[in-house]
C-alpha positions in Angstrom: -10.2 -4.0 23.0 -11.8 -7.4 22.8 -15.6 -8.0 22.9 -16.2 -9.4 26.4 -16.7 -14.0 25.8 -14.2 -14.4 23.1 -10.6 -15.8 23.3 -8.0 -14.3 21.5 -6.4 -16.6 19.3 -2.6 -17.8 20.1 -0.5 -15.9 18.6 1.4 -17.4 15.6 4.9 -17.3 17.3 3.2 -20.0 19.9 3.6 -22.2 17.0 6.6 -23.7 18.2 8.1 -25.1 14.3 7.5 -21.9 12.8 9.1 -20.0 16.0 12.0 -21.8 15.1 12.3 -21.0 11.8 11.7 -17.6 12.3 14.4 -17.4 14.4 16.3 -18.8 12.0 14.9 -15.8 9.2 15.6 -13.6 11.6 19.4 -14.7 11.8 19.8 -15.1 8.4 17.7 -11.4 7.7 20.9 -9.8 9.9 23.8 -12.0 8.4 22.7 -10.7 4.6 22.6 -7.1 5.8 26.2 -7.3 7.4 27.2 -9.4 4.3 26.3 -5.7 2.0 27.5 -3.7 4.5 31.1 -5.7 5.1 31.5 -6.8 1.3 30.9 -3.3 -0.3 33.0 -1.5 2.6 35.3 -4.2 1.8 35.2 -3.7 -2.2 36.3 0.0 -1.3 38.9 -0.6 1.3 40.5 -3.0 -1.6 40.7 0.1 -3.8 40.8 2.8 -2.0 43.9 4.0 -3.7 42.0 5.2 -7.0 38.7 7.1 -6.5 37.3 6.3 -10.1 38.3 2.6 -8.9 37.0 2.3 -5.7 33.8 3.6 -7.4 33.5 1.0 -10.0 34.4 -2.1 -7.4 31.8 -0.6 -5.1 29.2 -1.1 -8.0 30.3 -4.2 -8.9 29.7 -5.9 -5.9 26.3 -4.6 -5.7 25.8 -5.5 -9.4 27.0 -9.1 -8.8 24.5 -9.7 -5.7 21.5 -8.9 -7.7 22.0 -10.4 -11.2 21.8 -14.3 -10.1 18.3 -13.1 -8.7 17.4 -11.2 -12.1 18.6 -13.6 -14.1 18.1 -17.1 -12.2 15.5 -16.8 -10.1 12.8 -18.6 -12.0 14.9 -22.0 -12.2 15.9 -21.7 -8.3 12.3 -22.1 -7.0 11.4 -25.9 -8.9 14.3 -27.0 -6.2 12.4 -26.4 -3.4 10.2 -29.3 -4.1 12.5 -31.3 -6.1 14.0 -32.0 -2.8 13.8 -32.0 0.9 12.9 -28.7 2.3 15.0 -29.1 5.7 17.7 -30.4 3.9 18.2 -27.9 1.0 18.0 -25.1 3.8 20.8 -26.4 6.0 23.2 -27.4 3.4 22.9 -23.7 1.9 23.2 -22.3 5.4 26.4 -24.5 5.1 27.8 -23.2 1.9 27.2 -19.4 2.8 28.9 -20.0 6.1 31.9 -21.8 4.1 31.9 -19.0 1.4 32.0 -16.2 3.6 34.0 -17.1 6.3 36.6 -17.5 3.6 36.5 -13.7 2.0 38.4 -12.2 4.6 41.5 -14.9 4.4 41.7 -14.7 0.6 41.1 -10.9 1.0 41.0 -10.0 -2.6 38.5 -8.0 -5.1 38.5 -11.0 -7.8 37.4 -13.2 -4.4 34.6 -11.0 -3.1 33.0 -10.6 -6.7 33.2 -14.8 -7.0 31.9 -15.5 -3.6 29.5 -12.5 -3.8 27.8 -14.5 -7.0 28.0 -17.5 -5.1 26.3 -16.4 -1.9 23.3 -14.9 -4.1 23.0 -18.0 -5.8 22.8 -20.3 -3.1 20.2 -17.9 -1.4 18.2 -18.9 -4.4 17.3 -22.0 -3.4 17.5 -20.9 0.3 14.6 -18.4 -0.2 11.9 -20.3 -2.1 12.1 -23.8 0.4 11.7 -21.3 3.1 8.9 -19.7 1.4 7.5 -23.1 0.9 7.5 -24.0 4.4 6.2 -21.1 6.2 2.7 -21.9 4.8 2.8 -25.3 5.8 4.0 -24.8 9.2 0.9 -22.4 10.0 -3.1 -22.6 10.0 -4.5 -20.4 6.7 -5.9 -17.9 9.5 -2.8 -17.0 10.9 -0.7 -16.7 7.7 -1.4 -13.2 7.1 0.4 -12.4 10.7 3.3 -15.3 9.8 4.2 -13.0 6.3 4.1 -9.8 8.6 6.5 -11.2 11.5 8.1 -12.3 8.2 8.5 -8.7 6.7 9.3 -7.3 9.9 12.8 -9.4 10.3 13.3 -8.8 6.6 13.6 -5.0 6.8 13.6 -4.4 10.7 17.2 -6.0 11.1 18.9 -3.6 9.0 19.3 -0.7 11.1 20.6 -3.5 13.9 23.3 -5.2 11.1 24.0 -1.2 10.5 24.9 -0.9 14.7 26.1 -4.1 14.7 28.7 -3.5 11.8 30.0 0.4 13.1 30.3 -1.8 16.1 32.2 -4.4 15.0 34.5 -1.9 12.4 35.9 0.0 15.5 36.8 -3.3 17.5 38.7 -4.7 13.8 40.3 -1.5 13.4 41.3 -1.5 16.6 42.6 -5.0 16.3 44.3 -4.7 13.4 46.6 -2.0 14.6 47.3 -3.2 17.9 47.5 -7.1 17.5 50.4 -7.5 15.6 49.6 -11.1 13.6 46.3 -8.8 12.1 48.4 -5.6 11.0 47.9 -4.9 7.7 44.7 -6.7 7.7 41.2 -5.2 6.6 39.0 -4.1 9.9 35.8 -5.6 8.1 37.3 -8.8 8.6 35.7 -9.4 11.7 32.2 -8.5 10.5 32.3 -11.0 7.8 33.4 -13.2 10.6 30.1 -12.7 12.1 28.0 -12.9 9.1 29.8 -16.3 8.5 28.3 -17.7 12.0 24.7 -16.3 11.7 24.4 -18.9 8.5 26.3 -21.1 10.9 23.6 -20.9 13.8 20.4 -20.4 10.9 22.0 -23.9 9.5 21.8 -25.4 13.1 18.2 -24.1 14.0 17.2 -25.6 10.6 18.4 -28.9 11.3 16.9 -28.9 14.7 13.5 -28.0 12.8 12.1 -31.7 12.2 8.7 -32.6 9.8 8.6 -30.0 7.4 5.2 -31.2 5.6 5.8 -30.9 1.8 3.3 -29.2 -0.7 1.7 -30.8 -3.2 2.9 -29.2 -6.5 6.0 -27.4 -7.8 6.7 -23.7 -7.0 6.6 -22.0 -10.4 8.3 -18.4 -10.3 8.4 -16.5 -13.6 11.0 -14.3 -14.8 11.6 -10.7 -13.2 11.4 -9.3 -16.5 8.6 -11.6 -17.5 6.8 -9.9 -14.0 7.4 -6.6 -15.1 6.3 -7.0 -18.9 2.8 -8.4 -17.6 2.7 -5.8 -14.9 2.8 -3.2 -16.7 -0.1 -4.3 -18.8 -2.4 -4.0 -15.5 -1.5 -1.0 -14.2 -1.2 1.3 -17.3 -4.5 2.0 -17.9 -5.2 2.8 -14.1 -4.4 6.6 -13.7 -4.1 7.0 -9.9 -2.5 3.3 -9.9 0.4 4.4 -12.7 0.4 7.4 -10.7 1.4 5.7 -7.3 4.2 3.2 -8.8 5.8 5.7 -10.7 6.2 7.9 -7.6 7.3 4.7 -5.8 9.9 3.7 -7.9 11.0 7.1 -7.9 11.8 7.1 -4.7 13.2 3.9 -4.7 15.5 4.9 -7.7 16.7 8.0 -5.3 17.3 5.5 -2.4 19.5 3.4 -5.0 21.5 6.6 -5.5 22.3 6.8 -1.9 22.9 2.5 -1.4 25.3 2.9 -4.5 27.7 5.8 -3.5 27.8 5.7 0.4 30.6 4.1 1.0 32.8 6.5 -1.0 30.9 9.7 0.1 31.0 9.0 3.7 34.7 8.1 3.0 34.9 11.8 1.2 33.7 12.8 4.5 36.4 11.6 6.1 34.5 9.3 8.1 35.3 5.1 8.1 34.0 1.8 8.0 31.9 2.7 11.3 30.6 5.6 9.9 29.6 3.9 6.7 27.2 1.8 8.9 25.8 4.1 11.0 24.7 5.9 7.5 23.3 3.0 6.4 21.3 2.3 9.3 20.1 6.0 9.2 17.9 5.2 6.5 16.6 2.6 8.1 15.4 3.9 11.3 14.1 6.9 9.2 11.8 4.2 6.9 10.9 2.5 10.5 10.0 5.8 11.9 7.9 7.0 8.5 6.0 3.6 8.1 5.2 4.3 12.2 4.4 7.7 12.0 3.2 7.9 8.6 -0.3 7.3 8.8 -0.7 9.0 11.5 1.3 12.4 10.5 -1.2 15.5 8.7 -4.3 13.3 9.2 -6.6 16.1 7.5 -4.4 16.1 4.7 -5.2 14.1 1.7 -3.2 10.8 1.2 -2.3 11.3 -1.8 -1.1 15.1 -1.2 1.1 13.6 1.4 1.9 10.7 -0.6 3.7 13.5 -3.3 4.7 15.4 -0.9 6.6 12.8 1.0 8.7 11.9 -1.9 9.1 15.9 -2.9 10.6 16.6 0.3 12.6 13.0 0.2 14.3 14.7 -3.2 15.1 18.0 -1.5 16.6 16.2 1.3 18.8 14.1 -1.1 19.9 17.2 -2.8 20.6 19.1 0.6 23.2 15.8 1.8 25.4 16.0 -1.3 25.6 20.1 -0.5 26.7 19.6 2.9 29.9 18.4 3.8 29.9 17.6 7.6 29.0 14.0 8.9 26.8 14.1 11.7 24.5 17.0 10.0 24.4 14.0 7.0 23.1 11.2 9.6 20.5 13.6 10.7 19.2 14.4 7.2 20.0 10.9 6.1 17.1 10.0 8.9 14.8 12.8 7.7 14.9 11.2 4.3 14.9 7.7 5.1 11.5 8.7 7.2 9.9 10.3 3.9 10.7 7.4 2.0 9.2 5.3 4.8 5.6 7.5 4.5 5.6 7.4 0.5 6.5 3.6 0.7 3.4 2.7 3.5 0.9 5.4 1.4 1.3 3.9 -1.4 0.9 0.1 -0.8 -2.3 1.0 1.5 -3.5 3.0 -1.6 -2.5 0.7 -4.3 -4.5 -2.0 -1.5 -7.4 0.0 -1.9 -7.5 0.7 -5.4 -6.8 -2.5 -6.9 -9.0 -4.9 -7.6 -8.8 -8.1 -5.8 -8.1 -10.3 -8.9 -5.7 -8.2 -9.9 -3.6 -7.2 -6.4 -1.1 -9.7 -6.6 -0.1 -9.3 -9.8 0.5 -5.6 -8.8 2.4 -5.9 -6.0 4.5 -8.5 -7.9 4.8 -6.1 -10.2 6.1 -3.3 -7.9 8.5 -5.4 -6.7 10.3 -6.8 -9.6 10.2 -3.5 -11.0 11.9 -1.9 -7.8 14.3 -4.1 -7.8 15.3 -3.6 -12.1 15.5 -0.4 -10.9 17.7 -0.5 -7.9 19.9 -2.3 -10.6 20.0 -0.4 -13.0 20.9 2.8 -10.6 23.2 0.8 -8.6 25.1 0.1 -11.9 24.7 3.2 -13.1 25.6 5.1 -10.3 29.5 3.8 -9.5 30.2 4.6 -13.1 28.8 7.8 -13.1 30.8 8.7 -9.7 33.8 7.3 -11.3 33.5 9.1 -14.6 32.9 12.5 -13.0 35.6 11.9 -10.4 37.1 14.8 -7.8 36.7 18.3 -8.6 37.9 21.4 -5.8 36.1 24.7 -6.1 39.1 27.0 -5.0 37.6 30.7 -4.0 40.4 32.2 -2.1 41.0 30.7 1.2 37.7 28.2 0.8 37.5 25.6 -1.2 34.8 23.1 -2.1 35.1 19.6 -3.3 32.4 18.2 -5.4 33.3 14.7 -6.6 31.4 12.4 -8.5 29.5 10.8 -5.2 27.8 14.7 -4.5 27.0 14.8 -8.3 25.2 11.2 -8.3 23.1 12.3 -5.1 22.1 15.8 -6.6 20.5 13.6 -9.4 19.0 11.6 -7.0 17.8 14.3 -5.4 16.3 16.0 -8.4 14.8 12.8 -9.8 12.9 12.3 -6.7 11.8 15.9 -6.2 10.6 16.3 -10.1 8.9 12.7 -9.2 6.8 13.6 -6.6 5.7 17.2 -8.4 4.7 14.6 -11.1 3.0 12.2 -8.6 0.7 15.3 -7.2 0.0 16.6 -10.4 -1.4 13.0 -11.3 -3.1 12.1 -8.9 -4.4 15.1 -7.0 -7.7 14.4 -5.6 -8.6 18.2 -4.1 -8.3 20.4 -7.6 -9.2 23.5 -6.8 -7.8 23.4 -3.0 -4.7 25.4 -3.2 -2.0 23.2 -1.5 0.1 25.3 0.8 -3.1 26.3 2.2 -4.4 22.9 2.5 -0.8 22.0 4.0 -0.9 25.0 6.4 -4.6 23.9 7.6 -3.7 19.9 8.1 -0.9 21.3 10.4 -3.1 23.4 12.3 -5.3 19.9 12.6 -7.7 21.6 10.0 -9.5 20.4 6.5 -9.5 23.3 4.1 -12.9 23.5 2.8 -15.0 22.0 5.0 -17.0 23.0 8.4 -15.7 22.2 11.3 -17.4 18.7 12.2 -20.4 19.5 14.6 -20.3 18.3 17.8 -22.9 16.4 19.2 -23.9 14.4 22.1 -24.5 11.0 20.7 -22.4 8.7 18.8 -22.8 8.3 15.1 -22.0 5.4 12.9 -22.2 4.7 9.3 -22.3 1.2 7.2 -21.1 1.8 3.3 -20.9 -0.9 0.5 -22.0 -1.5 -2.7 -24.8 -4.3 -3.7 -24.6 -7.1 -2.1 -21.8 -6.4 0.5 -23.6 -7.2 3.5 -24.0 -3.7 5.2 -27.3 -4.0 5.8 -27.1 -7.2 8.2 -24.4 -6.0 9.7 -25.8 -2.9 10.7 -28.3 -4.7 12.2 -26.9 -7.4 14.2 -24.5 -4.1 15.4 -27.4 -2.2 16.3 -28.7 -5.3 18.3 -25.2 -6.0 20.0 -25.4 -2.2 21.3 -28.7 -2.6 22.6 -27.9 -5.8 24.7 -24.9 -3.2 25.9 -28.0 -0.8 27.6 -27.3 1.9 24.7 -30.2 4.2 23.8 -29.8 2.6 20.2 -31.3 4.1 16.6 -31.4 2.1 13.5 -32.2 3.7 10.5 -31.4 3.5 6.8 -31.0 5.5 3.5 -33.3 6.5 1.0 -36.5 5.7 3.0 -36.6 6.7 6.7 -38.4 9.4 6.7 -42.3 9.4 5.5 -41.0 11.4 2.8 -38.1 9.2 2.2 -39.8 6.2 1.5 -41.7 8.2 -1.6 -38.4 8.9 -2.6 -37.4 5.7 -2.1 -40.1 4.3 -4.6 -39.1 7.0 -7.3 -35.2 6.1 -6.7 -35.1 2.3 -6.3 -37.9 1.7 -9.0 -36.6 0.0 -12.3 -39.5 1.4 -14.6 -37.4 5.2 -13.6 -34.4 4.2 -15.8 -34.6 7.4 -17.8 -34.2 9.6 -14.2 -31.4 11.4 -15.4 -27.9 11.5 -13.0 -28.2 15.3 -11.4 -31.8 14.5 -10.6 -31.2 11.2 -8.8 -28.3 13.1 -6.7 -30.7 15.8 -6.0 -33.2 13.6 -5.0 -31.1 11.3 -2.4 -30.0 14.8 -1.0 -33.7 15.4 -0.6 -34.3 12.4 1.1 -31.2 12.6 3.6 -32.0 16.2 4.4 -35.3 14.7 5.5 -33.4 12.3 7.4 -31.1 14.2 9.0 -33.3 17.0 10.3 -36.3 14.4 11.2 -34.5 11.3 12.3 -30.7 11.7 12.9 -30.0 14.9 14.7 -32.6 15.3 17.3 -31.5 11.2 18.1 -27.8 12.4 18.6 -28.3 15.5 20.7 -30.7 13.2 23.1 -27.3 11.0 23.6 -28.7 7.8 21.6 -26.0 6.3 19.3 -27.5 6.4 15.6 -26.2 3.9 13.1 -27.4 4.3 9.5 -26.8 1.6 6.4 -25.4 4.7 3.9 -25.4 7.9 4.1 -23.0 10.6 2.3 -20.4 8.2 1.0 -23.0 6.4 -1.2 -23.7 9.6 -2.8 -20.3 10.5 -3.3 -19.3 6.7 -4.4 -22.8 6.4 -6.6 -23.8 9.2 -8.2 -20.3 11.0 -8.3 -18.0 7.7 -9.6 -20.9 6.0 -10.7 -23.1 8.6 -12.6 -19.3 10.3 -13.2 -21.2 13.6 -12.2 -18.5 16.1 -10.5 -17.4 14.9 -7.1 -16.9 18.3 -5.7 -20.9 19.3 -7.0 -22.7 15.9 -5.2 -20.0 16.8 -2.2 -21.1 20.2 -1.8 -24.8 19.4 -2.4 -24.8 17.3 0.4 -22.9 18.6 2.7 -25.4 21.2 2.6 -28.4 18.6 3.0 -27.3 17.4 6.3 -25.3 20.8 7.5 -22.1 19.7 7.8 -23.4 16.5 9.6 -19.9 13.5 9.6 -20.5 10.2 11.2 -17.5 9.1 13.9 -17.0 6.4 12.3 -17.9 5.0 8.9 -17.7 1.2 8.1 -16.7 0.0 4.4 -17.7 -3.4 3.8 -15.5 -3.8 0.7 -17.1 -6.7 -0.9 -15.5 -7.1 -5.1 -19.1 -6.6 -6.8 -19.1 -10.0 -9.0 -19.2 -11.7 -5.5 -21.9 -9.3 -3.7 -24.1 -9.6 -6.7 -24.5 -12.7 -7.1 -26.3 -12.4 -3.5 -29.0 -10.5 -4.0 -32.5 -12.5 -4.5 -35.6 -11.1 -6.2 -35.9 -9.0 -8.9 -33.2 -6.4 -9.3 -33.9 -2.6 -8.8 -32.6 0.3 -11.1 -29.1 1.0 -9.0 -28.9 -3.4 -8.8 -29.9 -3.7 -12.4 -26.6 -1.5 -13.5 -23.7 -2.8 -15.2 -20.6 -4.3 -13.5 -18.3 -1.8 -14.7 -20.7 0.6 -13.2 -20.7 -0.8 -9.5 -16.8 -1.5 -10.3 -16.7 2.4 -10.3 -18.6 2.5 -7.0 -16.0 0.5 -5.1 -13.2 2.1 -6.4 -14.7 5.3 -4.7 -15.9 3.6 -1.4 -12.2 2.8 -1.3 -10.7 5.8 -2.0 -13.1 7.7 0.4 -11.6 5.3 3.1 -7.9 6.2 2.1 -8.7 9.6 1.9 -9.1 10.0 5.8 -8.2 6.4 7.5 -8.7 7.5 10.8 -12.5 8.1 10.2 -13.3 4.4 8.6 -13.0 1.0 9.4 -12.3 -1.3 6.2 -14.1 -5.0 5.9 -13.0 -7.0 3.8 -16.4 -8.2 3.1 -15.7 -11.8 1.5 -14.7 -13.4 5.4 -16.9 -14.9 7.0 -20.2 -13.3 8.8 -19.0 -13.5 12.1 -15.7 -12.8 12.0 -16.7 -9.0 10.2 -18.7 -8.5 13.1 -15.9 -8.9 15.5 -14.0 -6.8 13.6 -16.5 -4.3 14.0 -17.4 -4.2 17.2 -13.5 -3.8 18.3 -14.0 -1.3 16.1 -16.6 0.2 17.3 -15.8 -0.4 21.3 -13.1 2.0 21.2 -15.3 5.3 20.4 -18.3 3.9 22.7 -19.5 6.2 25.4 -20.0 5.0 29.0 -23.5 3.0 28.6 -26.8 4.6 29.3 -29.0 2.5 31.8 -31.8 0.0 29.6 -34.4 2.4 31.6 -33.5 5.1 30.2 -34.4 3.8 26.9 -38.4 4.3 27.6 -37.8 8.1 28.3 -35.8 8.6 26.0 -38.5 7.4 23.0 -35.8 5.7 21.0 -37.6 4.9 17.8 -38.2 1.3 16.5 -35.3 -0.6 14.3 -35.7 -0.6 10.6 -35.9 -4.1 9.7 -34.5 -4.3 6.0 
């Protein structure tokens, strides 16, 4: 819901260049998906005669359209400055279209391996000028929504090239044994056809696409290895962090399992081309569905629980496909698996989000993905062989027998990888020790948090600012309280430590600088004192009149603070506070996540003893304020707290308009006795 006077913004895809070109990604985004689909289905068909053989060409293919990337990439991106974006685009629409449209006339293994390399080289310089352009095409304020639109035709055409291709198999099947010029033909002829003329009609939007500005400046792309090796460095000595790729790539390395061997095993089922594709596009719709869903599935459960959880299940899955042998009971699970995948893949880049430092994010997520896709490599490669070594083996006992070939064996050890994986990742990174987890799985499914109260219910609304030093929580709380007010809401504005006669003693003994040797349990104890006091005295008795409260901190800054920051037990300042306000949880919480070398250097005057602390200290404190946040998403609203003033307010208050109750006449106000603003 919009705040009332403001225009929303056009959306990006009114930008009429950048519509055109990602059209164009979106045709292209389909053409490379029916290119893996037809080629490897191809690669198979070609040797279908050996199982060991069909096996190893199956890998091959897959090996030969990610090496160039691995091994190349670095020296493709200087080209897309070197020479005119437009131009490099449509001439390598140009060559794929020529390239492909010749694999199924030549229709041989040696061919497809060739024109495989070729393709994947040519998308080298493809890819970067397209990169390029997008940025140049679109304001800075709408880029963020241009990579998104971006991403979605990257991954969200697969399960459609998947359709598209069972499609498409039955009509050349069909063709080849009923026309009589096309018998002995290959049926994936004509979905190569089709890939051929998306590159044909990306190639023509292209050249249609007229002015692409040109960046100052060379794009400079290291080395995947390079990418990894520096990774690693900064995320090793993160715990949780270390914690969350290794579960990801996990799961990534279980999903290369399947990608590598499910073109023979669906053939082991006895199904075809068609079937290959609607496999394919199982796991697709299953990762659509989780990413969806995800979020939204066991909200009482921790994150990270589920996170572990998702990719434990995702193993078992795995291991249950290679058991059973029946084809439609293996696209059903294939979904179920694809879906868990989905859920571990959106945790973990929301909590990897969180948890990394701003400086630092990029490199991270750069990381991740050069090491996800060494690892889909390495398994692909690894895989085929591993099929082919093992080959066919039939379990004769009496009248039944059971095959178990070398595609069931590569899947069980999928499966297993992924399951012992996500044990690992819960283990790790488990942040409720002490709460057993089938009970705290069995509560989240009844829409229950094991260990806590039931949240109390109360007639008013209750909102809560968070931050660390410097974030700009205390402004915004205000100017919120004052938009609410202009609204006709019975409006209380209040603050922690000080609101309370009480409180502000406390406040003095707290905030003081000359109390640096107050040791860490006694400042805890003390800021439970003072929101007890504030709670019973100023909170409460405002929420069950109806008047919406909004407070700058309350529990989280304990729990961030004196539980990250003082590294005093989590579960102890938790418990002691929950007992100070009795049970008392705000609707909605707002993190203004502001990196503290930026919301430090805003504070004037002298600093107090919590300002006065070291960075690493108030590094600590945001780690936690973020982790809080990912810890129960549907309960906070996350600033980032570097934008401008006025845009975090309008972020706020369509926040903050969805939970608002129908307003309370401005009359009411007087007989109410809604007490004065704080002014900080």
């Amino acid at each position: 819901m919009t705040a009332p006077g403001r225009r929303r913004p056009a959306h990006v895809l009114a930008n009429a260049p950048f519509r055109r070109l990602w059209t164009a990604m979106s045709v292209c985004s389909l053409g490379d998906w029916l290119n893996i689909l037809a080629l490897t289905a191809l690669a198979g068909n070609l040797m279908r005669d050996d199982y060991r053989v069909q096996s190893l060409a199956i890998g091959g293919v897959f090996v030969a359209k990610m090496l160039p990337a691995i091994l190349l990439g670095p020296l493709a991106g200087v080209f897309a400055d070197r020479f005119d974006r437009r131009l490099t685009m449509f001439a390598a629409d140009l060559a794929r279209f020529a390239i492909v449209l010749s694999i199924p006339f030549v229709h041989s293994y040696q061919w497809v391996i060739i024109a495989t390399i070729l393709v994947e080289c040519i998308n080298l310089f493809w890819v970067p000028a397209k990169d390029a352009t997008v940025p140049n095409l679109v304001p800075k304020e709408q880029l963020e929504s241009a990579n998104q639109l971006n991403l979605l035709v990257t991954y969200g055409t697969a399960p459609i090239a998947a359709m598209l291709f069972a499609a498409l198999s039955v009509v050349g099947d069909l063709a080849t044994s009923t026309v009589p010029f096309l018998s002995g033909r290959d049926g994936t002829g004509l979905a190569l056809i089709v890939n051929a003329c998306a590159y044909l009609v990306s190639a023509f939007l292209i050249f249609t696409l007229r002015s692409i500005p040109k960046r100052d400046g060379a794009i400079s792309t290291p080395s995947v290895l390079k990418q990894v090796i520096e990774g690693w460095r900064y995320v090793s000595g993160h715990r949780m962090v270390r914690g969350l790729i290794i579960g990801m790539l996990g799961a990534f390395a279980a999903g290369g399992a399947v990608v590598g061997v499910a073109k023979i095993y669906v053939g082991a089922l006895g199904g075809g081309d068609a079937a290959y594709g609607v496999v394919f596009g199982a796991v697709f719709v299953g990762m659509a569905l989780g990413m969806f869903f995800g979020p939204r599935l066991l909200r009482q459960l921790s994150r990270r629980r589920l996170f572990g959880l998702a990719i434990t299940v995702a193993g078992l899955v795995l291991v249950t496909i290679a058991l059973v042998h029946n084809l439609p009971i293996v696209v059903m699970l294939t979904v179920v698996l694809g879906a868990c995948a989905g859920i571990a893949w959106i945790i973990g880049y929301t909590l990897i989000g969180l948890e990394v430092e701003d400086g630092l994010r990029g490199r991270t997520f750069s990381f991740l993905q050069s090491t996800a896709r060494v690892t889909l490599l390495l398994v692909v490669a690894v895989a085929n062989p591993v099929a082919a070594i093992f080959g066919v083996h039939v379990l004769e006992l009496g009248e039944f027998a059971y095959q178990f070939d070398g595609s069931n064996l590569v899947l069980v050890i999928g499966g297993v990888l992924a399951t012992a994986v996500g044990i690992l990742a819960l283990r790790h990174m488990d942040d409720r020790k002490g709460v057993p987890f089938t009970a705290d799985l069995i509560a989240a499914v009844r829409g229950e948090r094991l260990g806590t109260e039931p949240a109390e219910h109360v007639p008013g609304l209750f909102v809560a600012f968070e931050g660390g030093e410097g974030s700009g929580k205390t402004t915004q709380s205000r100017l919120i309280a004052i938009w609410l007010r202009d609204q006709g809401y019975d409006v209380v504005q209040t603050r922690e430590p000080g609101s309370t006669k009480v409180g502000m003693r406390l406040r003095a003994i707290l905030l003081d600088a000359a109390e640096a040797g107050l040791s860490a349990r006694a400042e805890a104890l003390l800021y439970a004192a003072d929101r007890a006091e504030h709670v019973e005295k100023v909170i409460r008795p405002a929420l069950y009149r109806g008047a919406l409260v909004v407070t700058d901190r309350y529990v989280d800054s304990s729990l961030a603070y004196q539980g990250a920051g003082r590294a005093l037990d989590p579960e102890d300042v938790s418990k002691i506070n929950a007992w100070a306000t009795g049970g008392l949880v705000p609707h909605l919480t707002v993190l203004i996540d502001t990196p503290p070398q930026v919301g430090l250097t805003r504070l004037g005057g002298a600093a107090d003893r919590i300002e006065a602390e070291p960075l690493e200290f108030h590094e600590r404190v945001r780690k936690e304020f973020r982790a809080l946040a990912a810890a129960a998403p549907e309960r906070y609203l996350v600033v980032d707290g570097t934008l401008p003033p006025e845009v975090i307010t309008r972020q706020i208050q369509d926040r903050i308009h969805e939970i608002l109750p129908d307003p309370v006449p401005r009359e009411s106000e007087d007989a109410t006795g809604t007490m004065p603003a704080i002014r900080d």
